[in-house]
N, C-alpha and C positions, 0 to 999 in steps of 0.2 A: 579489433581495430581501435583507432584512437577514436574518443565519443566527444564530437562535436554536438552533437544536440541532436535531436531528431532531424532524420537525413531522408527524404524518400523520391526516388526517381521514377516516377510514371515515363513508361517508354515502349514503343515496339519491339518486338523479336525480331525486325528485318530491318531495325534502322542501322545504318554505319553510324550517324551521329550521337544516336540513344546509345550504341556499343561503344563509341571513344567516352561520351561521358561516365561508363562504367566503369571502362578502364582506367581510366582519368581517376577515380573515386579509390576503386581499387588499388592503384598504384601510390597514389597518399595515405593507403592505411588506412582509413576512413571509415569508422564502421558506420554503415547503413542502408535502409533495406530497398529493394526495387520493384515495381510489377509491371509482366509484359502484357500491356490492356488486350494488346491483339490476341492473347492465350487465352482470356477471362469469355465465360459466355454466360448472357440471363441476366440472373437480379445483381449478382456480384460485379460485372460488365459496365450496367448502370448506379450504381453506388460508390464503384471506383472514378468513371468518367464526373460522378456530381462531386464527390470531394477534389476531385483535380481541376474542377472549374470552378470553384470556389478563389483559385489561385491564377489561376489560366481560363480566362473563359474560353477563348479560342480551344481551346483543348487540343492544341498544338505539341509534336514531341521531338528530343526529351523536354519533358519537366523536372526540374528540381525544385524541392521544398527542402527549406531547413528551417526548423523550426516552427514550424506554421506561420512564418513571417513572412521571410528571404524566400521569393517565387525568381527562378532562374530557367529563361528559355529558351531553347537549341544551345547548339555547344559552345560556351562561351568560357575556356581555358583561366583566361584572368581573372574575370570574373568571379569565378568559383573556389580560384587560388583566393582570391582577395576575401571574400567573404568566411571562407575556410580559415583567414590567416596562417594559410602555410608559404 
């Protein structure tokens, strides 16, 4: 996919809005990578939830991070267009 920077989507496996922003990601070629926190159990569980509120304290989903900068939360289309510059 095209490399915008470091791309990472902390998200549900049951969300519809964590699944459109995949697809959303996916559909612009985008390479970059995702975890479904709901699938994570134990230390790795809490270790994902602490780096995603570093970003999001609410630890609200989706999350998008780009770049460890750019914190993008629930599914915001233009948003994400915009900041992607595509």
């Amino acid at each position: 996919g095209k490399n915008k920077g470091k791309v990472i989507l902390y998200a549900l496996s049951t969300c519809v809005w964590c699944n459109k922003t995949k697809k959303l990601l996916e559909a612009l070629g985008v390479d970059f990578s995702y975890v479904y926190v709901d699938l994570l159990k134990g230390d790795e569980k809490e270790r994902i939830l602490n780096d995603m509120s570093h970003h999001n304290p609410v630890r609200s989903f989706p999350t998008l991070v780009i770049n460890d900068k750019t914190c993008i939360i629930g599914y915001q289309e233009k948003k994400i267009l915009e900041v992607l510059g595509e």
